[in-house]
Structure formats: structure tokens, C-alpha cells
C-alpha positions in Angstrom: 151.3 141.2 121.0 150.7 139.7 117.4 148.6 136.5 117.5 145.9 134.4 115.2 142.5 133.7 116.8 140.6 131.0 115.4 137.0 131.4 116.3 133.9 129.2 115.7 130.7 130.7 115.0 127.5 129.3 114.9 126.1 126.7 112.1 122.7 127.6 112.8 121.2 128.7 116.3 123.2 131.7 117.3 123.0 130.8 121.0 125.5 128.7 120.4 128.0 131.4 120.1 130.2 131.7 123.2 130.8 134.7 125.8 134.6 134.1 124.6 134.1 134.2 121.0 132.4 137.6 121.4 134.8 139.0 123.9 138.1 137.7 121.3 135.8 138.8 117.8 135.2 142.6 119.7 139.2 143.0 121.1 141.0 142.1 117.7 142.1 144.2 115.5 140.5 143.0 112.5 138.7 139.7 111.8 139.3 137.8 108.3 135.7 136.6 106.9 134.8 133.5 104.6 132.1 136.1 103.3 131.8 139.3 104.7 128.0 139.6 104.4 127.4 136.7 106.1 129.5 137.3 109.1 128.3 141.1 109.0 124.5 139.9 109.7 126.1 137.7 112.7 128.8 140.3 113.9 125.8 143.2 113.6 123.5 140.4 116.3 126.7 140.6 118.3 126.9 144.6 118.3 130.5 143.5 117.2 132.4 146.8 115.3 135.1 145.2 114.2 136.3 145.7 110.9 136.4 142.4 108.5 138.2 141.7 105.3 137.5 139.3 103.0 139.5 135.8 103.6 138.5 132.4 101.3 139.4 129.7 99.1 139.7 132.0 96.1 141.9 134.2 97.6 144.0 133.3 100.5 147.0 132.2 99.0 147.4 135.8 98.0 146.4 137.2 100.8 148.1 135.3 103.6 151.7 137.3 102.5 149.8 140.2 103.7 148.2 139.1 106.9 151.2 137.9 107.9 153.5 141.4 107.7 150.7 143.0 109.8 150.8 139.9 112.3 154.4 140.9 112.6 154.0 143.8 112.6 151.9 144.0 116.0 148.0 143.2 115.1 146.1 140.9 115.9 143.5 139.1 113.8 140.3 136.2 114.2 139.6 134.0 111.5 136.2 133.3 110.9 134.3 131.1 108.5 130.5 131.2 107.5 129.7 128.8 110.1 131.3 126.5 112.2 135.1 126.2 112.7 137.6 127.2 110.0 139.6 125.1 108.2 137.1 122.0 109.1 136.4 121.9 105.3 136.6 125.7 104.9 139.7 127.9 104.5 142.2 128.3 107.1 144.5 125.5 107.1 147.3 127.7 105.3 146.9 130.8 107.4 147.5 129.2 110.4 150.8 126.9 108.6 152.0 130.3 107.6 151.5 131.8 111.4 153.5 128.4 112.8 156.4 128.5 110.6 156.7 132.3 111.2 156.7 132.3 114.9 153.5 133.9 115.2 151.2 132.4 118.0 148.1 131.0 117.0 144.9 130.2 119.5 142.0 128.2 118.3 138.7 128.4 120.7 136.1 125.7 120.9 133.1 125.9 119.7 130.3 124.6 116.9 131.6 122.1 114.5 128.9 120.3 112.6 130.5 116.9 112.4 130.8 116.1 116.6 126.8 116.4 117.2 126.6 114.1 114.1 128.6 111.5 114.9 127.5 111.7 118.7 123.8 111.2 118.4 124.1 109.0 115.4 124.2 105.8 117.5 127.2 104.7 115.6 130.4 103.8 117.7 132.5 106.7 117.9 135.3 105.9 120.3 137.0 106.0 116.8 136.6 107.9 113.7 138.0 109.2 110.1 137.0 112.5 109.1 136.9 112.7 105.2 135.0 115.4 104.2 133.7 116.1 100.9 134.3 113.1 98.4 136.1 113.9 95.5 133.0 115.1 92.8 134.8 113.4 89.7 138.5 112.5 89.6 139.4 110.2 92.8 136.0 109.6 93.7 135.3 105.9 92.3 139.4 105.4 94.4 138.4 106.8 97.5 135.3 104.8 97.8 137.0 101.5 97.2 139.3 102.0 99.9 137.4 103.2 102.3 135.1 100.4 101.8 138.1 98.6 103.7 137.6 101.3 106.5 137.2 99.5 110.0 136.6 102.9 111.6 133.0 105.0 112.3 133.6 107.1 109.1 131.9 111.1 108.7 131.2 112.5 105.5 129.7 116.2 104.4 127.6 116.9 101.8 125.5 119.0 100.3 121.7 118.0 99.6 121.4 118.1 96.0 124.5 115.3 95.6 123.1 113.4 98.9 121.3 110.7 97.0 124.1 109.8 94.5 126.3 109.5 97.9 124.2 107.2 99.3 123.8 104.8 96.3 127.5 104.7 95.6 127.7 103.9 99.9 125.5 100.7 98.6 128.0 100.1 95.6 130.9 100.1 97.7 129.9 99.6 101.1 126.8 97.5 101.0 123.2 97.9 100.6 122.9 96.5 104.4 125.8 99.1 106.1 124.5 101.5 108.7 124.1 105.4 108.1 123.1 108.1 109.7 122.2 111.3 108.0 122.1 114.6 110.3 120.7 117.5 108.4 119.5 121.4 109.4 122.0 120.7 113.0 120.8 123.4 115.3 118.4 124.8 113.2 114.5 125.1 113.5 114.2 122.1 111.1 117.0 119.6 112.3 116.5 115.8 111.3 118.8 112.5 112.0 117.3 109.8 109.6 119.9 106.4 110.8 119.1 103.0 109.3 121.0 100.9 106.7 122.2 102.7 103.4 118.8 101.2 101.4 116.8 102.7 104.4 118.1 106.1 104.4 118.3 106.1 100.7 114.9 105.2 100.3 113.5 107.8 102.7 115.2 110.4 101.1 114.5 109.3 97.7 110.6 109.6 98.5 111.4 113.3 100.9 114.2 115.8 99.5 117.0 116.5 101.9 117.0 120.2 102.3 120.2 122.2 104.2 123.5 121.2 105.4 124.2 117.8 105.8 126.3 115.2 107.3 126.8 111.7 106.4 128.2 109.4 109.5 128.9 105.8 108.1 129.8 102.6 110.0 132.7 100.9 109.3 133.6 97.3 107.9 132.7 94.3 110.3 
């Protein structure tokens, strides 16, 4: 019977791939890859024979036409991303409209998602919370910020390390020099850090030592 898995992989420590995520990757009939050669170093640890084909920003609204025939038609496929769950700021959020409105059953396991051991061991109160992602880079940026500086909500942010102290000034701008951040960085890996303290704190500390590696940004809301 035709169905969509959606299956998390690791974001850095590969024990954190499941028993079920290997049992659903090695059953389907073919599993649609954020990059191939990535998941092909993680599906080889696996001794997972699957075939792959390629699936990402750049090309899934061509490709989803496609997948979706051969769903029809009686396969079944796993979407996976480079790490972490898909369509958590990677591609699969249009695959798996297209599967709903088409009939087509779609099953999503748990499994590693960067921003939960963020926000939990932050210190920060997380009964509630806003996932926002990546700011805007340009356009929408300056917007975004002055509204969420309204934001009563615990408030979690990705970014990437080379942008990381340019995010953390404008959090002074907007937020205040004095609101609390904590920056989770390398989660799961070898190197893992959580730096927490007020934006001047962080932004200090990583002025003086480079962030290096994945990072996510949980932010406090307004008082």
C-alpha cells in the first residue's frame, strides 16, 4: 500500500538513529534524499541498500508530480533530510501537502530535531514557544525583528555561525542588551557547547571565541 514516511536522521551522533528508522529506511521502496552523498555515508553505516533520489529545495516542486504517480501507483517512499527531521527548515513541507490532498497516507516518526534539546536545556521557560527559523537575510528582516520584539513567548531561532554575531547584536537592537539567550551549538556532536546569559554576554563571548557548526539561538520573551 502506497504511503510517505517521514524519517529523522541524526544531526550529529549517529546513535541517535532509531531501530524504527532503520527497519522503515530498509523496507521502502526508495527513499528521497536532501543530498544523496550525505545520506549515502549514513545509509552505508546502516548497511541500508535502498535506492535514493535526489529531493531538495532546488528541485522539489518539479519533482513532487512525479513522486506522487508512483505513490499512486503502489510504492512507497521515506523522506529524508541531511539531518534532523524534514521540513523543520529543510524541504518537505510540499511533499507531504501534495500526499494529503491526494489521499495518499503519510507517517512521520520521531526522532532528532535540533531545536527540542535547545530549548530544553537552555534554562529558558518552555511551557511555551514560537519557532521561527532562519530570519529573513535582507528583505523582512529589520520587520520581523520589531515584532517579535513584542514576542511574550520563549522564542527559537537557527543560524548558521558566520551570521551568528550580526544576530545577536540586532537581538540587543531590538530586544535589549539585558534579554536572556542561550546559544546551543555542535548538539550531539564531539564538541557540543550551550553558552546562556544576557544578549551582551553571549555576544561578547563569541565575539572573543568563533562559533563553529550548527547553531541554535533560544531567546526569552518580553517581560
Amino acid at each position: 500500500m502506497s504511503k510517505l514516511y517521514v524519517v529523522p536522521t541524526p544531526i550529529g551522533n549517529l546513535e541517535d538513529m532509531t531501530l524504527r528508522a532503520i527497519r522503515v529506511l530498509k523496507e521502502v521502496d526508495a527513499i528521497l534524499a536532501e543530498d544523496t552523498r550525505t545520506s549515502g555515508k549514513l545509509l552505508k553505516h546502516f548497511e541500508i541498500a535502498t535506492p535514493m533520489q535526489s529531493h531538495h529545495m532546488h528541485n522539489e516542486h518539479k519533482t513532487v508530480d512525479t513522486i506522487i504517480r508512483r505513490l499512486q501507483s503502489g510504492e512507497t517512499f521515506a523522506l529524508i533530510s541531511d539531518a534532523g527531521t524534514p521540513a523543520i527548515s529543510d524541504p518537505g513541507f510540499l511533499l507531504t501537502r501534495a500526499c494529503i490532498q491526494h489521499e495518499i497516507d503519510v507517517e512521520c516518526l520521531p526522532g532528532a530535531t535540533a531545536f527540542v534539546p535547545a530549548l530544553v536545556n537552555s534554562g529558558l521557560p518552555n511551557d511555551k514557544f514560537v519557532f521561527e527559523g532562519f530570519l529573513p537575510v535582507k528583505k523582512g528582516r529589520q520587520t520581523r525583528l520589531k515584532l517579535l520584539a513584542e514576542e511574550t513567548r520563549t522564542m527559537i531561532f537557527y543560524e548558521s555561525p558566520h551570521k551568528l554575531l550580526k544576530t545577536l547584536t540586532h537581538f540587543g537592537e531590538y530586544f535589549g542588551s539585558d534579554r536572556q539567550v542561550s546559544v546551543s551549538r555542535e548538539l550531539t556532536k564531539l564538541f557540543e557547547e550551550t553558552k546562556r546569559g544576557s544578549v551582551e554576554e553571549v555576544l561578547s563571548y563569541y565575539t572573543v571565541k568563533p562559533a563553529k557548526g550548527e547553531i541554535v539561538i533560544i531567546v526569552d520573551g518580553k517581560k
